[in-house]
N, CA, C and O atoms as a GROMACS GRO file, in nm:
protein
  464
    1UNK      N    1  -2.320  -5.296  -1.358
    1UNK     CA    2  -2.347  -5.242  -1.225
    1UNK      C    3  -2.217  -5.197  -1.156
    1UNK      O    4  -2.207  -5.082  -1.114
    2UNK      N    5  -2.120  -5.284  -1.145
    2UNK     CA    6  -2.004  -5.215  -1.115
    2UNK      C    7  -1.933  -5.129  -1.164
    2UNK      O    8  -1.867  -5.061  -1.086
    3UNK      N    9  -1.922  -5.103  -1.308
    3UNK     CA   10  -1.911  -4.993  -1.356
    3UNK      C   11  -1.968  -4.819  -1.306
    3UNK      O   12  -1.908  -4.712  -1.309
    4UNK      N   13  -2.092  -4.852  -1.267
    4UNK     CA   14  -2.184  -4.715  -1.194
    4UNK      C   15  -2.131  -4.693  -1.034
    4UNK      O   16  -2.102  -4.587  -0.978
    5UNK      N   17  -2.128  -4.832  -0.980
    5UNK     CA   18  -2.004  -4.829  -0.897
    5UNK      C   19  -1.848  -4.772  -0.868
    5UNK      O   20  -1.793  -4.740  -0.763
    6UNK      N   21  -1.813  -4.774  -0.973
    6UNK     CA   22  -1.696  -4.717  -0.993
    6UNK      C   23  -1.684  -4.556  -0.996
    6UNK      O   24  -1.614  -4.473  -0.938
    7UNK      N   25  -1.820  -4.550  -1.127
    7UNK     CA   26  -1.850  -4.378  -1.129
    7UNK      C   27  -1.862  -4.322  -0.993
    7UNK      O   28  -1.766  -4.288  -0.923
    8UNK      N   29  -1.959  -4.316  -0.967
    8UNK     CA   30  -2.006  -4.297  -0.832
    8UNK      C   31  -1.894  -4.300  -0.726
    8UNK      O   32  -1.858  -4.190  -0.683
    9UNK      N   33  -1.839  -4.403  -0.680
    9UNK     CA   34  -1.753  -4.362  -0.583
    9UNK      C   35  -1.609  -4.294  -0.649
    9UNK      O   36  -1.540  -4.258  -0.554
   10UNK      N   37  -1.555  -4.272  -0.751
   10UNK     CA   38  -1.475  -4.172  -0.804
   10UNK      C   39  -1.527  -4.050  -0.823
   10UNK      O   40  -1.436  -3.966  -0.822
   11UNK      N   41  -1.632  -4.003  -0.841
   11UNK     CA   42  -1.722  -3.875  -0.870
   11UNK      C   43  -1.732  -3.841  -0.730
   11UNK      O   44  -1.680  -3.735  -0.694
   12UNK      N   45  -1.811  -3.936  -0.619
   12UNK     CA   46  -1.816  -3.813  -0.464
   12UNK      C   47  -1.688  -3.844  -0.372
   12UNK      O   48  -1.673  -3.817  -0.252
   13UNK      N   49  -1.589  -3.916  -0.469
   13UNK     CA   50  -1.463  -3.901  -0.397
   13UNK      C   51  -1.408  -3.755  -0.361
   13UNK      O   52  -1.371  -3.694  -0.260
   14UNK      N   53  -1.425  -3.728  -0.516
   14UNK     CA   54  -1.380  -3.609  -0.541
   14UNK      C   55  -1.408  -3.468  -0.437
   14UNK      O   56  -1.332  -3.378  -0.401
   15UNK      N   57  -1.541  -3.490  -0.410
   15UNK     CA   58  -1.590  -3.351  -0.312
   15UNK      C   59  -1.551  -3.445  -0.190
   15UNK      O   60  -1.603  -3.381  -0.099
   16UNK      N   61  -1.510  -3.523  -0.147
   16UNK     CA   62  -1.502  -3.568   0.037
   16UNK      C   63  -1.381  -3.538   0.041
   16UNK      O   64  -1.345  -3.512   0.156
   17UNK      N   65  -1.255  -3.527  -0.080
   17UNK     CA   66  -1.135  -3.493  -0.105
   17UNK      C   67  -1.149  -3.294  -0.089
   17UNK      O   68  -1.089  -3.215  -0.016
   18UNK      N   69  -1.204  -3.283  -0.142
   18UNK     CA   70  -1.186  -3.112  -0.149
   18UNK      C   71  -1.238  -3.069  -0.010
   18UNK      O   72  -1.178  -2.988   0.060
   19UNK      N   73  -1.348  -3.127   0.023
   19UNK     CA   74  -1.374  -3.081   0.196
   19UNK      C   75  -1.293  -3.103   0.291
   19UNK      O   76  -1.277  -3.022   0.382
   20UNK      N   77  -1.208  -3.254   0.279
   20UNK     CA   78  -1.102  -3.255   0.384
   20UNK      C   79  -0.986  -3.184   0.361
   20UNK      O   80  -0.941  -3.099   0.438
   21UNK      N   81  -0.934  -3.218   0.253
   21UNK     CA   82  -0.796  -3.108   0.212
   21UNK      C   83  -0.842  -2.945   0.317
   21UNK      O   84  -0.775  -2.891   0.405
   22UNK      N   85  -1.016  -2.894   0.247
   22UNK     CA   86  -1.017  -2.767   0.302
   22UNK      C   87  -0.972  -2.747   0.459
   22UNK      O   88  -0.915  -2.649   0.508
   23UNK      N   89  -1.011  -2.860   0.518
   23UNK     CA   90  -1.031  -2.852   0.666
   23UNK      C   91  -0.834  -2.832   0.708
   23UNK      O   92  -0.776  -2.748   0.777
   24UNK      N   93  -0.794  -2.918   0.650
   24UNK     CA   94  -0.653  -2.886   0.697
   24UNK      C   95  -0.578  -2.791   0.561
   24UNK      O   96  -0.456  -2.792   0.568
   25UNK      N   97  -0.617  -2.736   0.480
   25UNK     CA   98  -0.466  -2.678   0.400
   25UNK      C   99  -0.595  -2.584   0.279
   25UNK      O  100  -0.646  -2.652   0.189
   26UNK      N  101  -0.619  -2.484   0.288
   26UNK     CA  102  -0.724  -2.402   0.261
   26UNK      C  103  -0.652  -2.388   0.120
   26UNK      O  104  -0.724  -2.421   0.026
   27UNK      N  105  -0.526  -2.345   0.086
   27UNK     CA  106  -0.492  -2.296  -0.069
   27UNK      C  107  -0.461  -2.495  -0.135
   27UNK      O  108  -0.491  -2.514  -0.253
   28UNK      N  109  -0.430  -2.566  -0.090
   28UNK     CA  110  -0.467  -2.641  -0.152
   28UNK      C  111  -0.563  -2.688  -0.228
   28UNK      O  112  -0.555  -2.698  -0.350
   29UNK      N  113  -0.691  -2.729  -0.138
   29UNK     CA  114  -0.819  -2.753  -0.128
   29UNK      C  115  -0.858  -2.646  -0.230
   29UNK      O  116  -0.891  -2.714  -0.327
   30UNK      N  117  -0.873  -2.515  -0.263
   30UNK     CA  118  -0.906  -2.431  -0.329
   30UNK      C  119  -0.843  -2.483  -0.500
   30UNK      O  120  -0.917  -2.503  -0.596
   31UNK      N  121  -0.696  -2.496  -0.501
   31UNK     CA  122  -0.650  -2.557  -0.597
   31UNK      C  123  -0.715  -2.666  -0.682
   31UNK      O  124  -0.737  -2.670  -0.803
   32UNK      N  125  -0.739  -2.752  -0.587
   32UNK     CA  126  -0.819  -2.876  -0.585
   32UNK      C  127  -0.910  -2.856  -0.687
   32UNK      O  128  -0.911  -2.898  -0.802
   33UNK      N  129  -1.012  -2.760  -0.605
   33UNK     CA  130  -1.158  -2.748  -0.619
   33UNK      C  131  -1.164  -2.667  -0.800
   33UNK      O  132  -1.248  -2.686  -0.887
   34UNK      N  133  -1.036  -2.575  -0.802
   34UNK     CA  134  -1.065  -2.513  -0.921
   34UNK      C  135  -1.025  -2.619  -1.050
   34UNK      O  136  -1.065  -2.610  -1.167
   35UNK      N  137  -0.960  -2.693  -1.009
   35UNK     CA  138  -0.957  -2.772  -1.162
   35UNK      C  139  -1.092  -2.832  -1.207
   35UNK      O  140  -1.176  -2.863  -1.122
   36UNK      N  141  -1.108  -2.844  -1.304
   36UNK     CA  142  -1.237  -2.866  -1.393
   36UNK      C  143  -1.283  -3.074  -1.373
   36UNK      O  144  -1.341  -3.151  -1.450
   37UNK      N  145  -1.234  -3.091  -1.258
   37UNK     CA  146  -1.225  -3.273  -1.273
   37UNK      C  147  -1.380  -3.292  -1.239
   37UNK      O  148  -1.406  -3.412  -1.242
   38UNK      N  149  -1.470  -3.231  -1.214
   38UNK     CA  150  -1.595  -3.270  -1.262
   38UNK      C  151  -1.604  -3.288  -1.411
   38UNK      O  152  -1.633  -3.404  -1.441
   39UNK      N  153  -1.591  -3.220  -1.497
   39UNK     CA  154  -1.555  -3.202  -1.660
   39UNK      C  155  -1.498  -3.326  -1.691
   39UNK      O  156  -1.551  -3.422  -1.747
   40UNK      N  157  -1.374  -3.311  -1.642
   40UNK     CA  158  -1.270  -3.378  -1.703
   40UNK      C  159  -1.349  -3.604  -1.684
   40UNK      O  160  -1.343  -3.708  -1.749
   41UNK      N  161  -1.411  -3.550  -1.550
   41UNK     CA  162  -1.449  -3.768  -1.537
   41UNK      C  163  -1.603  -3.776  -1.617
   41UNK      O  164  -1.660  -3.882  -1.644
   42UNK      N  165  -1.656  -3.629  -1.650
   42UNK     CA  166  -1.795  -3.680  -1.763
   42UNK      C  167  -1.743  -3.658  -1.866
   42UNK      O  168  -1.818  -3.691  -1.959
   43UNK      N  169  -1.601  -3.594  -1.916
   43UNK     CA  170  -1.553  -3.619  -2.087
   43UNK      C  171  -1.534  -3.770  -2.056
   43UNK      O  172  -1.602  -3.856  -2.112
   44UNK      N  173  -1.452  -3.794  -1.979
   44UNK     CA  174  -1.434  -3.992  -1.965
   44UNK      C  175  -1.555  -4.060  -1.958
   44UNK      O  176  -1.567  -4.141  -2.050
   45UNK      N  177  -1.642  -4.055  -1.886
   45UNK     CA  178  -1.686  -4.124  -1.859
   45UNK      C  179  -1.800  -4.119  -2.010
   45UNK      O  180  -1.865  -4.216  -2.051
   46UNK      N  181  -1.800  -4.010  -2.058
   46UNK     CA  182  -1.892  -4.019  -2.236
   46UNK      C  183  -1.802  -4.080  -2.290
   46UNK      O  184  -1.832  -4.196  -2.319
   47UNK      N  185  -1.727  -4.055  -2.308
   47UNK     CA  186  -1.605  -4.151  -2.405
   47UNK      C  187  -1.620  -4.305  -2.367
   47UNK      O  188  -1.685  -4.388  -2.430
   48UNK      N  189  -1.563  -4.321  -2.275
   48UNK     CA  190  -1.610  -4.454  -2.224
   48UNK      C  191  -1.725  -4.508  -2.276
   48UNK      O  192  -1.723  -4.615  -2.338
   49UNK      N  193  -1.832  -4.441  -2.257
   49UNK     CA  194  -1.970  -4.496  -2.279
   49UNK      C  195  -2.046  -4.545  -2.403
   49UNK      O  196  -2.119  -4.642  -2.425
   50UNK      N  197  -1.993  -4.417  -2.492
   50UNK     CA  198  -2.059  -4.352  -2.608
   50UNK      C  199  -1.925  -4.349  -2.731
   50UNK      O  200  -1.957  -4.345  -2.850
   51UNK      N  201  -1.801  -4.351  -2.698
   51UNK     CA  202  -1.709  -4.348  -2.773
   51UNK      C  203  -1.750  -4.208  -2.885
   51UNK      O  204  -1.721  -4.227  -3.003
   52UNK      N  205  -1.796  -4.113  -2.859
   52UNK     CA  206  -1.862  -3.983  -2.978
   52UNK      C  207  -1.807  -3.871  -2.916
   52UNK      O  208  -1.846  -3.807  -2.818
   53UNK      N  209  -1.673  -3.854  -3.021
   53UNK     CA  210  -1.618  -3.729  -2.984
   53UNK      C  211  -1.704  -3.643  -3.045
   53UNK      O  212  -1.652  -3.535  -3.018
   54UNK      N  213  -1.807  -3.619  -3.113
   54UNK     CA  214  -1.855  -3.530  -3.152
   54UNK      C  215  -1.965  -3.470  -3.026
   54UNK      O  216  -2.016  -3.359  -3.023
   55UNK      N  217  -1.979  -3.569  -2.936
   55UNK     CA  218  -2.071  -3.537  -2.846
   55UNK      C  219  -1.972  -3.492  -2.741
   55UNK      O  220  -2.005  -3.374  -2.735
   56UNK      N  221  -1.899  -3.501  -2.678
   56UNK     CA  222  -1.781  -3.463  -2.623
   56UNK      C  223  -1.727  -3.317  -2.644
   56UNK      O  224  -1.704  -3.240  -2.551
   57UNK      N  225  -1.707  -3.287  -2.782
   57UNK     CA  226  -1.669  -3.149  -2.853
   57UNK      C  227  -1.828  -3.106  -2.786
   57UNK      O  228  -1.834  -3.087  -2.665
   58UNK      N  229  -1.900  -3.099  -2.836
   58UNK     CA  230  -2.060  -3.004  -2.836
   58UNK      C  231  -2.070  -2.956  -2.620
   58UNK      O  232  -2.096  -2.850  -2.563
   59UNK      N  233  -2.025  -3.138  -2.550
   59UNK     CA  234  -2.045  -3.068  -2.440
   59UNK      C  235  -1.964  -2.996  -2.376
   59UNK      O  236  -2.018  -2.949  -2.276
   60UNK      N  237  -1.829  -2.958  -2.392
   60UNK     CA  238  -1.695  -2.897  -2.358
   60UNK      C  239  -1.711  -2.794  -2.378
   60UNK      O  240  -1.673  -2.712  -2.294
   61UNK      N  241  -1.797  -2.732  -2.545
   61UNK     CA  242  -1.808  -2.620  -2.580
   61UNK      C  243  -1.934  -2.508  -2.450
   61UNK      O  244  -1.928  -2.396  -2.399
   62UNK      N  245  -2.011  -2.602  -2.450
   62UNK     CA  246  -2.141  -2.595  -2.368
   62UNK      C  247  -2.090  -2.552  -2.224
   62UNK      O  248  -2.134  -2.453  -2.164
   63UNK      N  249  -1.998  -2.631  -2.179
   63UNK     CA  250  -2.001  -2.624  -2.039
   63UNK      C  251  -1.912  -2.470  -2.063
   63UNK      O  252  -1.928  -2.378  -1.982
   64UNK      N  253  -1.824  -2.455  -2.177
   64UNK     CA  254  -1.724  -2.351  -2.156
   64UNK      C  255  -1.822  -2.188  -2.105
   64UNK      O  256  -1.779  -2.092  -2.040
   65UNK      N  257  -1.937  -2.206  -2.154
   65UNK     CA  258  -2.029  -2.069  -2.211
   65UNK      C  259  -2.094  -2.078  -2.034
   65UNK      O  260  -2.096  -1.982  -1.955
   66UNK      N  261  -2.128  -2.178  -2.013
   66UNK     CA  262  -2.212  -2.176  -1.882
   66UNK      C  263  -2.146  -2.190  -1.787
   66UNK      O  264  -2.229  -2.162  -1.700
   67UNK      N  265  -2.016  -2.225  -1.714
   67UNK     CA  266  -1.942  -2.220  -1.626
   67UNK      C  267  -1.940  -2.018  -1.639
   67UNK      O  268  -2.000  -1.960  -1.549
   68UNK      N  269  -1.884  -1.947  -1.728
   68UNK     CA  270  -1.859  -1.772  -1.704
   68UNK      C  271  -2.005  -1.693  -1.588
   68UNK      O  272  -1.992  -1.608  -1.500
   69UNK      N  273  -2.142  -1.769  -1.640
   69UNK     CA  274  -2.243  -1.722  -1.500
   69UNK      C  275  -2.204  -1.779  -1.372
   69UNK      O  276  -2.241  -1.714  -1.274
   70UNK      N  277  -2.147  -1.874  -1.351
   70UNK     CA  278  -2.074  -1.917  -1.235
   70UNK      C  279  -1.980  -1.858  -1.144
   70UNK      O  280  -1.980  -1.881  -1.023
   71UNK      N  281  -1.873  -1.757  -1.223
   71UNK     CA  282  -1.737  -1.720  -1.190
   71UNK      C  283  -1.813  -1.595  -1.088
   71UNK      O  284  -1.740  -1.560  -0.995
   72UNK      N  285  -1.917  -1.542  -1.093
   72UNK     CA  286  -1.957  -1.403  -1.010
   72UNK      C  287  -1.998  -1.451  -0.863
   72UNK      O  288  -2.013  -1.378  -0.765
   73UNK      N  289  -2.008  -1.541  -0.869
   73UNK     CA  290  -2.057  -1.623  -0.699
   73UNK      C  291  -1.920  -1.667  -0.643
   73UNK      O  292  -1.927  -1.715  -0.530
   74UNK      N  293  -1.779  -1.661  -0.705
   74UNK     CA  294  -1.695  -1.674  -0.655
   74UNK      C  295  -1.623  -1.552  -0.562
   74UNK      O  296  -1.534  -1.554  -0.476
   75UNK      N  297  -1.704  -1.444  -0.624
   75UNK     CA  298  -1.655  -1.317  -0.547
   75UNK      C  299  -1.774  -1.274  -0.501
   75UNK      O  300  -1.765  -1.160  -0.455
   76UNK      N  301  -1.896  -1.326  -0.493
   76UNK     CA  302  -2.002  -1.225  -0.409
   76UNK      C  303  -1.989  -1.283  -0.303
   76UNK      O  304  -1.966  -1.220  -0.200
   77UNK      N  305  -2.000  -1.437  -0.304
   77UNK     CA  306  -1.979  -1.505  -0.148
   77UNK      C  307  -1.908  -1.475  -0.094
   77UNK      O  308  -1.928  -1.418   0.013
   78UNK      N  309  -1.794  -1.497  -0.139
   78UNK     CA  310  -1.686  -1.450   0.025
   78UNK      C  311  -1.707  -1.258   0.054
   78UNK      O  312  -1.672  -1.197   0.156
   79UNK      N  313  -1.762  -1.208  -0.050
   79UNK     CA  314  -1.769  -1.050  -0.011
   79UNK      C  315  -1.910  -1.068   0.128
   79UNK      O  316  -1.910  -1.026   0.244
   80UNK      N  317  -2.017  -1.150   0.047
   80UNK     CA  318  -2.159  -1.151   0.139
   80UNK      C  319  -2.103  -1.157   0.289
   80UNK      O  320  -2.114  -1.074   0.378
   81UNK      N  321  -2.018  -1.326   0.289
   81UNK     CA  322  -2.040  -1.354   0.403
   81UNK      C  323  -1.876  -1.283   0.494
   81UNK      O  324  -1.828  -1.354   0.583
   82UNK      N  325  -1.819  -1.169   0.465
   82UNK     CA  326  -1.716  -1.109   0.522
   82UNK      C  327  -1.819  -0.938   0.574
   82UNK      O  328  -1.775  -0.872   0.667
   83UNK      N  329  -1.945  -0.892   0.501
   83UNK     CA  330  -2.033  -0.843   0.482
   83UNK      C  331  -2.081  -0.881   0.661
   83UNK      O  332  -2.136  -0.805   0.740
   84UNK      N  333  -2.059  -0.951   0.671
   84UNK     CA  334  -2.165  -1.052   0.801
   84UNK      C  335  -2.310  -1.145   0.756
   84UNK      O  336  -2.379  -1.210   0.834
   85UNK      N  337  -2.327  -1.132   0.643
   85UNK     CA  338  -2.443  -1.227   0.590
   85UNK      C  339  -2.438  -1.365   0.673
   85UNK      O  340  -2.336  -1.415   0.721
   86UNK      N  341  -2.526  -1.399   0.679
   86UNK     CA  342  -2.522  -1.556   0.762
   86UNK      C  343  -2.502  -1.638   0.643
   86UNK      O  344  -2.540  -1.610   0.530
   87UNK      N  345  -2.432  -1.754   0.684
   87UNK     CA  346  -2.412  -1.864   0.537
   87UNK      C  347  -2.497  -1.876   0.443
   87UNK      O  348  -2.464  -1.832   0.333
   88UNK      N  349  -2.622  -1.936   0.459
   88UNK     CA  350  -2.744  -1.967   0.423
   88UNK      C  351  -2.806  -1.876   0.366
   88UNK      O  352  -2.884  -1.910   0.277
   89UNK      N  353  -2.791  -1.728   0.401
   89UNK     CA  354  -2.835  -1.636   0.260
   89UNK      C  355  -2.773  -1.574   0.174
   89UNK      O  356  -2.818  -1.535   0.066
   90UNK      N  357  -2.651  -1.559   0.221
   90UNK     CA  358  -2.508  -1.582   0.086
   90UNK      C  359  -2.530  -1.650   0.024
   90UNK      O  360  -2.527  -1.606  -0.091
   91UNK      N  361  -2.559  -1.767   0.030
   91UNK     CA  362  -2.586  -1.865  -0.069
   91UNK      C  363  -2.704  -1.855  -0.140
   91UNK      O  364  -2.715  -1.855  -0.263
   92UNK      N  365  -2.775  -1.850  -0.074
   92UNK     CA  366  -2.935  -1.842  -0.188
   92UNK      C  367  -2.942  -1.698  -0.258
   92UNK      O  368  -3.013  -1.683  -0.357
   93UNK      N  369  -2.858  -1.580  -0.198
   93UNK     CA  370  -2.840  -1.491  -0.310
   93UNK      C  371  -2.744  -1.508  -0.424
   93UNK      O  372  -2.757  -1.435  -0.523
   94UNK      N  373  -2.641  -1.607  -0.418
   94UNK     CA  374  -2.546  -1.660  -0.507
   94UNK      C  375  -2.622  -1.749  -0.558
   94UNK      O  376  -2.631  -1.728  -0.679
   95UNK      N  377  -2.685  -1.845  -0.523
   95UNK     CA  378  -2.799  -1.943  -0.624
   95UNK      C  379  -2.866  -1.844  -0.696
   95UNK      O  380  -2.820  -1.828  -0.809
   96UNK      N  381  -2.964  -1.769  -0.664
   96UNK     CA  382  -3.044  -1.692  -0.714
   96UNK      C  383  -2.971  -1.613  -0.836
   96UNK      O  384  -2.998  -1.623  -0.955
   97UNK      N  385  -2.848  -1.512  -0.760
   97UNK     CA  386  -2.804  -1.448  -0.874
   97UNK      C  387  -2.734  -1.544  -1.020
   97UNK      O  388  -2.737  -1.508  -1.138
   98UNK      N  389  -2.688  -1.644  -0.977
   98UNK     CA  390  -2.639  -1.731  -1.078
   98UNK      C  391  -2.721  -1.769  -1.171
   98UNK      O  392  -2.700  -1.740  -1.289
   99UNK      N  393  -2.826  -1.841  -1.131
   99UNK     CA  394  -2.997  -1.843  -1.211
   99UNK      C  395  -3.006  -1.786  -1.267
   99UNK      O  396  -3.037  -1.833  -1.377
  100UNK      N  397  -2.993  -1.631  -1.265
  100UNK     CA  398  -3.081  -1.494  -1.357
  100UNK      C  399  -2.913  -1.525  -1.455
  100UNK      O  400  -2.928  -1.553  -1.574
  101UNK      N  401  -2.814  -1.519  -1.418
  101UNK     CA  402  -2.713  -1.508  -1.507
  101UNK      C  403  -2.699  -1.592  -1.596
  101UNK      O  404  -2.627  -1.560  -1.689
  102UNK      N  405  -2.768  -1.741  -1.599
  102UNK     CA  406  -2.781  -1.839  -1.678
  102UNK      C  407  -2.866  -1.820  -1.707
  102UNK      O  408  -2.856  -1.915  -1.784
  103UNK      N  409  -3.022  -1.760  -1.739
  103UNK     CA  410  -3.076  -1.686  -1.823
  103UNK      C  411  -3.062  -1.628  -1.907
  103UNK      O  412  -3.104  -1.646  -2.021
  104UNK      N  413  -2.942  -1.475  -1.826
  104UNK     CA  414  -2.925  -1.419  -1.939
  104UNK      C  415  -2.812  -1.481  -2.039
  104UNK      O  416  -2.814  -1.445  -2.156
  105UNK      N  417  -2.737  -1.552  -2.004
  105UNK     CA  418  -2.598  -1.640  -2.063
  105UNK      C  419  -2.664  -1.683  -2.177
  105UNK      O  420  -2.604  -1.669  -2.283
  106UNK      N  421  -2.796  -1.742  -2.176
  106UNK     CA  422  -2.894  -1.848  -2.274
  106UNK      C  423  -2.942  -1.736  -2.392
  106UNK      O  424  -2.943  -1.746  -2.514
  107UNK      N  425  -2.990  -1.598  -2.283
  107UNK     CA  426  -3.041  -1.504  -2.413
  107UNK      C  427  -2.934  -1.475  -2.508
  107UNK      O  428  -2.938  -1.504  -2.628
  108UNK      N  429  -2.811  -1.400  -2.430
  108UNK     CA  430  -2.717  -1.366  -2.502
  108UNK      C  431  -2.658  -1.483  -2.596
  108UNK      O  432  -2.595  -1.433  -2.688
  109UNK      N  433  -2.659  -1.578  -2.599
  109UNK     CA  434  -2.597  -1.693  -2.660
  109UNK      C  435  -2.706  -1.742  -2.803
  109UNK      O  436  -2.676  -1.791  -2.912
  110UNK      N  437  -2.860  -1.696  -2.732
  110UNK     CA  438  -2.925  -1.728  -2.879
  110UNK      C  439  -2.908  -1.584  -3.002
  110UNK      O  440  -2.895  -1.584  -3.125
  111UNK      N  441  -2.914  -1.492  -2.915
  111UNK     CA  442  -2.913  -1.353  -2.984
  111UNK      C  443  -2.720  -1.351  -3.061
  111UNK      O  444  -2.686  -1.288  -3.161
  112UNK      N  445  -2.658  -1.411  -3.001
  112UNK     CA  446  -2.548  -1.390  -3.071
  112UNK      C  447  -2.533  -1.531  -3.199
  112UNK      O  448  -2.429  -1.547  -3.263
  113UNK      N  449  -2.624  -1.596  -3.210
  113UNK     CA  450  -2.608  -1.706  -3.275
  113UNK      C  451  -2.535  -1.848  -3.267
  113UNK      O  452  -2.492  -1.920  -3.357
  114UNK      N  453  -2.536  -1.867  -3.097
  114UNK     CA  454  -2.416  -1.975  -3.055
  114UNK      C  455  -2.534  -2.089  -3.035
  114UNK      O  456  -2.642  -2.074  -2.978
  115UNK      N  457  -2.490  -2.191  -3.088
  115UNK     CA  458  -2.615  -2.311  -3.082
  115UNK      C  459  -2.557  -2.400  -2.960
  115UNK      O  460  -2.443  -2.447  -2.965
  116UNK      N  461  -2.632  -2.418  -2.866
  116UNK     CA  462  -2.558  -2.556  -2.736
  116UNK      C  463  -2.612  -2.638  -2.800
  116UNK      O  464  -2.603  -2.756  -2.767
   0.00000   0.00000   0.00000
């Protein structure tokens, strides 16, 4: 139990860290936010668990293919909401468009022969 304890408050450390940094020091916080340490505490925390680098390799590879539908909501949002979009539908057109892109990420990935 303390172990999940541990996860848990190191895992939403992490985002109460990137929101405050944002509030005072914006290229930091951005810095922050782009390193992969979501990744990096579920490779640990499988290792830890499961000790199977083979499962480790398979999800690293996985996340590499599905993080690229991600990278296009990094530039529609701030275009939407400089646009004048209100927050709230910047976002659900960046949810939305991300969705169809992890679709197609899945087609293109079976059609090219890449197994997740």
């Amino acid at each position: 139990m303390f172990y999940y304890l541990i996860k848990l408050v190191l895992s939403a450390g992490i985002i109460v860290v990137v929101t405050e940094t944002a509030k005072r020091n914006n290229f930091a916080a951005s810095i922050i936010h782009s390193l992969p340490l979501t990744s990096l505490l579920a490779f640990i925390w499988l290792y830890v668990e499961k000790k199977d680098t083979a499962l480790i390799a398979n999800h690293a590879f996985g996340t590499f293919w599905f993080v690229l539908p991600t990278l296009p909501m990094f530039l529609v949002l701030p275009w939407l909401l400089r646009q004048g979009w209100g927050f709230w539908a910047a976002l659900g057109v960046c949810i939305v468009g991300t969705v169809g892109l992890y679709f197609v990420t899945m087609k293109l990935l079976k059609v090219a022969g890449v197994d997740l």
